[in-house]
LOMIKE-211252 format. One line per field, with one value per residue: residue number from 1; x, y, z of N, C-alpha, C in turn. Coordinates in nm, 3 decimals. Example, Ala and Ser with C-alpha at 12.3 -4.5 7.8 and 13.67 -1.06 7.14 Angstrom:
BEGIN
pos: (1;2)
n.c1: (1.319;1.285)
n.c2: (-0.569;-0.225)
n.c3: (0.780;0.708)
ca.c1: (1.230;1.367)
ca.c2: (-0.450;-0.106)
ca.c3: (0.780;0.714)
c.c1: (1.320;1.290)
c.c2: (-0.330;0.003)
c.c3: (0.780;0.787)
REM end
This chain:
BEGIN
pos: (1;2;3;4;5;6;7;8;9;10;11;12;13;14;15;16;17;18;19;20;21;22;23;24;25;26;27;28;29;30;31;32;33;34;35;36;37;38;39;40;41;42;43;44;45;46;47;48;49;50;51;52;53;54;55;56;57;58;59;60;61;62;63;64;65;66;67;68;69;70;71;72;73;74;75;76;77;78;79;80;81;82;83;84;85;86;87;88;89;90;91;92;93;94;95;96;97;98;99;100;101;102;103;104;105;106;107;108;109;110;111;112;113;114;115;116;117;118;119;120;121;122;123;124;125;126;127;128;129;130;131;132;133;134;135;136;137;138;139;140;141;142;143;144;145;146;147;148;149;150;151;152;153;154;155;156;157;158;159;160;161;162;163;164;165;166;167;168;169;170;171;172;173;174;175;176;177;178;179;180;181;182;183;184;185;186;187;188)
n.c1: (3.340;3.227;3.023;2.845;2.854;2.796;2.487;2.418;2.498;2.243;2.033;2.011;1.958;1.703;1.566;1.467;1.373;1.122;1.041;0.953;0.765;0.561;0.477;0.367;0.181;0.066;-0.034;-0.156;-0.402;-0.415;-0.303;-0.275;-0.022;0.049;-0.024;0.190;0.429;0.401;0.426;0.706;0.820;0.744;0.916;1.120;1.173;1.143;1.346;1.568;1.516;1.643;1.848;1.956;1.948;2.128;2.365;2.429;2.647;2.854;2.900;2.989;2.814;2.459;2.278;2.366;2.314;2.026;2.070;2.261;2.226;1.970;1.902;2.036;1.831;1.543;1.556;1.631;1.392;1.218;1.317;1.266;1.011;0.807;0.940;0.874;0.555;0.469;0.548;0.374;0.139;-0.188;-0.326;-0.417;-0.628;-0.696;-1.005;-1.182;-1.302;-1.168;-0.819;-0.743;-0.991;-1.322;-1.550;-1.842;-2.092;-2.319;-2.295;-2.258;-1.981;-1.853;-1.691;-1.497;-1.275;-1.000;-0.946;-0.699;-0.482;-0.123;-0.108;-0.354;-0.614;-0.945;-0.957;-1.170;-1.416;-1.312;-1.214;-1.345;-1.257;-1.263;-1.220;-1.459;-1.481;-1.513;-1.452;-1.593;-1.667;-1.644;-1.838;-1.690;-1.844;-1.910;-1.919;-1.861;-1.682;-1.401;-1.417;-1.475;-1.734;-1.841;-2.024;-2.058;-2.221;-2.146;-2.169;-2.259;-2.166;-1.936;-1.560;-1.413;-1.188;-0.837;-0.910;-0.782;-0.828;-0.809;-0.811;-0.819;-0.740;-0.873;-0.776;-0.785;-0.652;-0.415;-0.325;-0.353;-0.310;-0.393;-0.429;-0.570;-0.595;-0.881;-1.067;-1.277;-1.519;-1.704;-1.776;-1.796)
n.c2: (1.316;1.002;0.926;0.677;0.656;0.862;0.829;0.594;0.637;0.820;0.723;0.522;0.674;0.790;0.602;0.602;0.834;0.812;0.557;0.721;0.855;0.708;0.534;0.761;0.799;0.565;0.566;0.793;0.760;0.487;0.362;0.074;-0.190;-0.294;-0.007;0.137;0.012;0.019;0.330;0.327;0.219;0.427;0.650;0.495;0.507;0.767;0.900;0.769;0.804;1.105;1.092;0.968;1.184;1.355;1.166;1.032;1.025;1.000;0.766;0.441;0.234;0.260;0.085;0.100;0.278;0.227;-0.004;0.039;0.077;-0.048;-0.269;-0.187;0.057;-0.059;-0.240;-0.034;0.045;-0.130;-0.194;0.040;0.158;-0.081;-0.060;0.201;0.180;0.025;0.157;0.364;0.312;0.221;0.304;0.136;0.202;0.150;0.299;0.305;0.011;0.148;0.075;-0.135;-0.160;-0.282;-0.493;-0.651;-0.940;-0.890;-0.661;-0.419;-0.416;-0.171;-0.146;0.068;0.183;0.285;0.434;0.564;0.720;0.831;1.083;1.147;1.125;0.967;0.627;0.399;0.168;-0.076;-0.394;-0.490;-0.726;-0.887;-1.051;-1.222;-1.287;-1.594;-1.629;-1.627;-1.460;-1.088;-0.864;-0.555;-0.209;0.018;0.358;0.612;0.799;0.610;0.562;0.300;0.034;-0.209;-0.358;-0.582;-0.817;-0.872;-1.231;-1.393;-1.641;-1.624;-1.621;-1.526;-1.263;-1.136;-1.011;-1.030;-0.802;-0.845;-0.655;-0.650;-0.577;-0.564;-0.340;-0.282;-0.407;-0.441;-0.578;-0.505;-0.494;-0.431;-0.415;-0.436;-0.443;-0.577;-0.668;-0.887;-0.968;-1.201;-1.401;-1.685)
n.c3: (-1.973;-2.075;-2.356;-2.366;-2.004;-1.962;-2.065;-1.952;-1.630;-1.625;-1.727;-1.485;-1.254;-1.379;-1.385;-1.096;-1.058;-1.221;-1.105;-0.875;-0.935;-1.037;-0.800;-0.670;-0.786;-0.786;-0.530;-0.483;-0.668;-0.735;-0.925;-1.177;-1.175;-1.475;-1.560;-1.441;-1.522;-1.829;-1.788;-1.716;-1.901;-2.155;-2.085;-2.081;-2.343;-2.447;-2.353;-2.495;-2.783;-2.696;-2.660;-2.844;-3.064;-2.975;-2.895;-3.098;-3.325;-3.164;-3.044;-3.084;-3.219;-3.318;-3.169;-2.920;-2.769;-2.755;-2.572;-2.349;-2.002;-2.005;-1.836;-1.568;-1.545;-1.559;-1.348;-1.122;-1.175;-1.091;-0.781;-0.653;-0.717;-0.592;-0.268;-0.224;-0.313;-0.085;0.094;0.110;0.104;0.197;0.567;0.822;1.082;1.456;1.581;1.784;1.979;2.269;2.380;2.604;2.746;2.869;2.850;2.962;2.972;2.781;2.638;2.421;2.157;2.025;1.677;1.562;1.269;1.051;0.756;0.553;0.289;0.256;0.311;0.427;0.348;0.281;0.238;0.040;0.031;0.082;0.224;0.547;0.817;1.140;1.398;1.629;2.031;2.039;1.774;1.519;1.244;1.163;1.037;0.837;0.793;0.578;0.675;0.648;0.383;0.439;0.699;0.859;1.043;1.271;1.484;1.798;2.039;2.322;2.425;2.699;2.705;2.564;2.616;2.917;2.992;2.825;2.487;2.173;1.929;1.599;1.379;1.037;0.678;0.313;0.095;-0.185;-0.297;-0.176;0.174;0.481;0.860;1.252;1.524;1.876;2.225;2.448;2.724;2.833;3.039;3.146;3.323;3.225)
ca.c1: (3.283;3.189;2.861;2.815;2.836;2.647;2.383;2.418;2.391;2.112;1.928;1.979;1.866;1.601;1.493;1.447;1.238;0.992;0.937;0.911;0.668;0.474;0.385;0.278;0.042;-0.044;-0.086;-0.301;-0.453;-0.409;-0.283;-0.179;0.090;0.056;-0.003;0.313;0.536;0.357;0.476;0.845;0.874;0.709;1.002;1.265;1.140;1.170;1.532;1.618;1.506;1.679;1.974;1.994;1.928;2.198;2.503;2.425;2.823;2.972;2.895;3.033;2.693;2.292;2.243;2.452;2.221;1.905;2.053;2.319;2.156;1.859;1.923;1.986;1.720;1.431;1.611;1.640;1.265;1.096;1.344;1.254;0.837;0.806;0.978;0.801;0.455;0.435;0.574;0.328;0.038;-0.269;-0.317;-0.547;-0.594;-0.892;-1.043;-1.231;-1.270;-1.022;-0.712;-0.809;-1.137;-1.337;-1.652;-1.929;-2.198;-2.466;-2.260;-2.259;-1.897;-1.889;-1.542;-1.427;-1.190;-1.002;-0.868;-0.589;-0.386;-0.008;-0.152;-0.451;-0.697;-0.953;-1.013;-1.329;-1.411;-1.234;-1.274;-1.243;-1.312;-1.227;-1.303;-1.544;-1.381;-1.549;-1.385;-1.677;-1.617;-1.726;-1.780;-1.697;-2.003;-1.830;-2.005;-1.835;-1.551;-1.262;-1.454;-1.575;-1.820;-1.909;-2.046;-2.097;-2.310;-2.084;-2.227;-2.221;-2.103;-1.785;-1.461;-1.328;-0.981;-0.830;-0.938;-0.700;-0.923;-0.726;-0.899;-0.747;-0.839;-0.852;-0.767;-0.754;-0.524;-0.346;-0.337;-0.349;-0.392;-0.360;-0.470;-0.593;-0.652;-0.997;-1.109;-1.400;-1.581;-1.818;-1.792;-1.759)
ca.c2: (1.186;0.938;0.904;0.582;0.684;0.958;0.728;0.489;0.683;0.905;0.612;0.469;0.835;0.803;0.496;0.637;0.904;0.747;0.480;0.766;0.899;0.556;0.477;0.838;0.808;0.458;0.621;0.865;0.708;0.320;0.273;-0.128;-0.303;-0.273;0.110;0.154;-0.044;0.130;0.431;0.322;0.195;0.561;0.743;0.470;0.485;0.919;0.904;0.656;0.919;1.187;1.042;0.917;1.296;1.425;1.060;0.915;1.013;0.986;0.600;0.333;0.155;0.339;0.003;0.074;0.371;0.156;-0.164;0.090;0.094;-0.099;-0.327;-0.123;0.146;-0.147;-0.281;0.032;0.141;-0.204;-0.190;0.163;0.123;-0.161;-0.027;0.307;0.160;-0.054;0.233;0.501;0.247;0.271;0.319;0.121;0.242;0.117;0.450;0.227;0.079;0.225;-0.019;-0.221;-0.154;-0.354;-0.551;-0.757;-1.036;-0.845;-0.489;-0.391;-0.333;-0.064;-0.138;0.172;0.170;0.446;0.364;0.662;0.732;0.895;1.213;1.145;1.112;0.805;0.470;0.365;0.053;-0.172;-0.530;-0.490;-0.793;-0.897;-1.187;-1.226;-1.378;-1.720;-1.712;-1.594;-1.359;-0.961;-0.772;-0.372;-0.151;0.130;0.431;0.764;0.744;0.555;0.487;0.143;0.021;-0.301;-0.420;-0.715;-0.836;-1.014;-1.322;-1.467;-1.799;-1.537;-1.702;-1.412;-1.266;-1.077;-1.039;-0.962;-0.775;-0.831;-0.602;-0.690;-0.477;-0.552;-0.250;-0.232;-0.570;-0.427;-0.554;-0.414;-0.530;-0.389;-0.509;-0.397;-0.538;-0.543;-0.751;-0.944;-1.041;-1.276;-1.506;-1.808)
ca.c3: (-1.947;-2.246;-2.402;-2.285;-1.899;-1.916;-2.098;-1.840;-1.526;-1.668;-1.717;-1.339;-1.216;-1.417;-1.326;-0.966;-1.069;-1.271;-1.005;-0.750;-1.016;-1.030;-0.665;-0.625;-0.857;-0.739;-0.354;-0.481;-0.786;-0.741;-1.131;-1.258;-1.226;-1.574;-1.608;-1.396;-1.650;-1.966;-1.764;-1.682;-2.086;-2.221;-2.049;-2.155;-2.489;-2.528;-2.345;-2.611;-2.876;-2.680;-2.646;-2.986;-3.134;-2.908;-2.865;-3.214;-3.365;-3.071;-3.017;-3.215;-3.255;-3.253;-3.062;-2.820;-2.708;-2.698;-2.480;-2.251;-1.899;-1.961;-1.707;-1.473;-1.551;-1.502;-1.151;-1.025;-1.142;-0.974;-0.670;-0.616;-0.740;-0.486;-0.201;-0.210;-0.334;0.014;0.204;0.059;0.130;0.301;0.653;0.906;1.258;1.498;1.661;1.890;2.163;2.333;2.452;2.749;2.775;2.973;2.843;3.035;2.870;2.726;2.672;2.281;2.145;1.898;1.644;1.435;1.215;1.064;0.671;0.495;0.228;0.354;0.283;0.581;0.250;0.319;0.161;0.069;-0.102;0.168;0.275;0.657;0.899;1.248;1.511;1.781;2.104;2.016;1.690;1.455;1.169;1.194;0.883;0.915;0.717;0.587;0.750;0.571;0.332;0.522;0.815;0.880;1.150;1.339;1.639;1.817;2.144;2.438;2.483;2.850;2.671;2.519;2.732;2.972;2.982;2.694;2.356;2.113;1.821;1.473;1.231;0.912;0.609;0.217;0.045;-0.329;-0.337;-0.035;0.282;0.606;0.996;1.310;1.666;2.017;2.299;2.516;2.808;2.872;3.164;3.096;3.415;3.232)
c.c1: (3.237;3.065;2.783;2.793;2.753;2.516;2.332;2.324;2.226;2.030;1.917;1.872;1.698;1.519;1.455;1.344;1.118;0.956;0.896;0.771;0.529;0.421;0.378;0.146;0.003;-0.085;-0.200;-0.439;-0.489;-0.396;-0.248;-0.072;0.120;0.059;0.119;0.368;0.539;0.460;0.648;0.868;0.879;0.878;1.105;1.285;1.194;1.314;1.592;1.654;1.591;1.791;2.018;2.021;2.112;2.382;2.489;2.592;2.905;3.009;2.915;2.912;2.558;2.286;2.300;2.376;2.063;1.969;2.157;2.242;2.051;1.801;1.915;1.893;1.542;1.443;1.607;1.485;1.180;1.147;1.268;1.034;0.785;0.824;0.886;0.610;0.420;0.429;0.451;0.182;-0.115;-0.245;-0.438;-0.510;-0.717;-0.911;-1.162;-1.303;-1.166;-0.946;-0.748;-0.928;-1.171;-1.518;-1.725;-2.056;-2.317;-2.442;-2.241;-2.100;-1.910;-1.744;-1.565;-1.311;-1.154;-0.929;-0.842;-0.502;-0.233;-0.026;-0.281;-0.587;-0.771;-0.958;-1.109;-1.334;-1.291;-1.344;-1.280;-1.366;-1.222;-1.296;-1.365;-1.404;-1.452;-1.535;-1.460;-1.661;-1.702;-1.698;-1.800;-1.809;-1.926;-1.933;-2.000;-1.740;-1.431;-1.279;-1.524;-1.577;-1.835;-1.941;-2.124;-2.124;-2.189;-2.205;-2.174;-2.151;-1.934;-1.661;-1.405;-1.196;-0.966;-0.867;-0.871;-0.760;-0.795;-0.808;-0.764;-0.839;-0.795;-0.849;-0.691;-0.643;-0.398;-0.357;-0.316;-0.349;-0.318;-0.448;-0.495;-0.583;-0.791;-0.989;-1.216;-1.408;-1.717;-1.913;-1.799;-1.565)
c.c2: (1.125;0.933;0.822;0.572;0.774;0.846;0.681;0.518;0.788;0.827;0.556;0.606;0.848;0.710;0.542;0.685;0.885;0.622;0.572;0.795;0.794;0.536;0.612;0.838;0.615;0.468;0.659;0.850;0.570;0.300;0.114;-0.110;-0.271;-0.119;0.172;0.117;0.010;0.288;0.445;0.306;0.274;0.613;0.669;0.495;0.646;0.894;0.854;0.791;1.060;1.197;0.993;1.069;1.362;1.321;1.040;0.913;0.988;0.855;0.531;0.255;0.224;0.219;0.016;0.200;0.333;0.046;-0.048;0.124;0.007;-0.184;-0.270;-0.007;0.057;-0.193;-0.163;0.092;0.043;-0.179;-0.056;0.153;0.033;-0.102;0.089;0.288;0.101;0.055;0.299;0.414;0.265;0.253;0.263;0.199;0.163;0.225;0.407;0.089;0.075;0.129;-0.048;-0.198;-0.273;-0.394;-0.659;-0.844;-0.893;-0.687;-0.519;-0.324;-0.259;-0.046;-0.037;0.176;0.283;0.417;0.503;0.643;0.805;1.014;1.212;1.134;0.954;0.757;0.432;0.244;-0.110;-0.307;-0.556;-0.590;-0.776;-1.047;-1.163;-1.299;-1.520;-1.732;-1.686;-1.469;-1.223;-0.895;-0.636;-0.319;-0.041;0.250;0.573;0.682;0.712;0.508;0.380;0.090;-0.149;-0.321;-0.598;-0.726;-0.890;-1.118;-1.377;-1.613;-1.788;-1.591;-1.532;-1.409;-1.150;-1.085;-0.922;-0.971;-0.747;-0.766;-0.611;-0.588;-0.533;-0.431;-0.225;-0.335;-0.498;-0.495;-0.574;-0.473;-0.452;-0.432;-0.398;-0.514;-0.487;-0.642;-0.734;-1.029;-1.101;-1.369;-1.669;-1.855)
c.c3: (-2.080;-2.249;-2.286;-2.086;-1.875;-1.936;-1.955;-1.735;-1.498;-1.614;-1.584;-1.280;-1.263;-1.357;-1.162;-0.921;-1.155;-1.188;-0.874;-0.771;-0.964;-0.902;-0.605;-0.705;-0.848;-0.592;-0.388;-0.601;-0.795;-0.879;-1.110;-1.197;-1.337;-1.615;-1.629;-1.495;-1.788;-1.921;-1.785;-1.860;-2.191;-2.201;-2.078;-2.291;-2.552;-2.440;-2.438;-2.721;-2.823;-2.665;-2.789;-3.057;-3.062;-2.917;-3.057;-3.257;-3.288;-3.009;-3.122;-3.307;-3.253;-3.200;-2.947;-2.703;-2.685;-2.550;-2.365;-2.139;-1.894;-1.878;-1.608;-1.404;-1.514;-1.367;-1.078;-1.030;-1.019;-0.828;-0.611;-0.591;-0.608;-0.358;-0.155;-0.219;-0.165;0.083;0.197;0.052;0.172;0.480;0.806;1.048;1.306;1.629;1.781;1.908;2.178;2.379;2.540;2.812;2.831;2.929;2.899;2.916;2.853;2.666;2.484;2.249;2.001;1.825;1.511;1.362;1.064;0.890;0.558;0.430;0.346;0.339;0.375;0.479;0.296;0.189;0.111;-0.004;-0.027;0.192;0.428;0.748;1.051;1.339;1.593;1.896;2.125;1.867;1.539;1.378;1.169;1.104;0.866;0.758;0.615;0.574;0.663;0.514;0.411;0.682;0.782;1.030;1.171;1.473;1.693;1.941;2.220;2.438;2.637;2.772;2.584;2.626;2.800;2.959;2.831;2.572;2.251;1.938;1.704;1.424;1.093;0.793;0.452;0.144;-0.078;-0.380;-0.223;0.074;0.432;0.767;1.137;1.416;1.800;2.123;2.417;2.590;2.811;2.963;3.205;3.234;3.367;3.193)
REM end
């Protein structure tokens, strides 16, 4: 095979595994934007050198061993970085109340909410709200690491019928939402 191909596909390969690199250590770390890229540019930078020590006679040009792949060694690190960073995300859940529950005016609901790395590791340091069912914003406490707490009163003046609880979550410039549903029976 010629220099130049090896080069090449090295460099795609590579690019793969230094963005797999990158959004594990922004799962379990949360690095930059910027760290990430420092990272991906370190490891283009010693292939360069390692490839130079090893191709230099066998290529017509030493430029031709800096610029070979670099295109596609950056496309395949963001496609890859991206892709995997979203996947490898955090994780909301809401651990209560329970799905169709059943609230009256004056009954206290109690909203938990459950916030994980993909490794079951929590969150802490979240933004997490939600609505009343008249529309009024509810701001979660955070209770232990990755749990977060609110509650809120029924009001008799609350409209009956379903209430479909968005908890939405800020997490670290992430984010997050996930939904239930509860009924209320207010009588008005």
């Amino acid at each position: 095979m010629k220099p130049k191909t090896i080069i090449y596909w090295t460099r795609v390969l590579m690019g793969v595994v230094v963005a797999l690199l990158c959004a594990f250590l922004n799962a379990v770390g949360n690095i930059s934007l910027l760290n990430a890229i420092t990272i991906a540019l370190l490891f283009y930078i010693i292939t360069h050198y390692i490839y130079r020590a090893r191709f230099l006679t066998k290529v017509e040009k030493a430029s031709k061993i800096l610029t070979t792949g670099i295109g596609a060694y950056f496309l395949t690190w963001i496609v890859i970085f991206v892709l995997f960073s979203t996947l490898m995300g955090p994780a909301l859940t809401i651990t209560n109340p329970a799905p169709n529950a059943v609230f009256s005016a004056n009954d206290t609901v109690t909203i938990v909410a459950k916030i994980t790395n993909q490794f079951g590791n929590p969150f802490s340091g979240a933004n997490v709200t939600t609505q009343s069912p008249n529309g009024t914003l509810i701001t979660f406490n955070e209770t232990s690491p990755g749990i977060y707490s609110a509650t809120y009163n029924v009001a008799s003046a609350d409209p009956s019928g379903t209430w479909n609880m968005i908890v939405a979550a800020s997490i670290r410039g992430k984010y997050r939402e996930t939904y239930i549903t509860v009924n209320i029976q207010t009588g008005s």
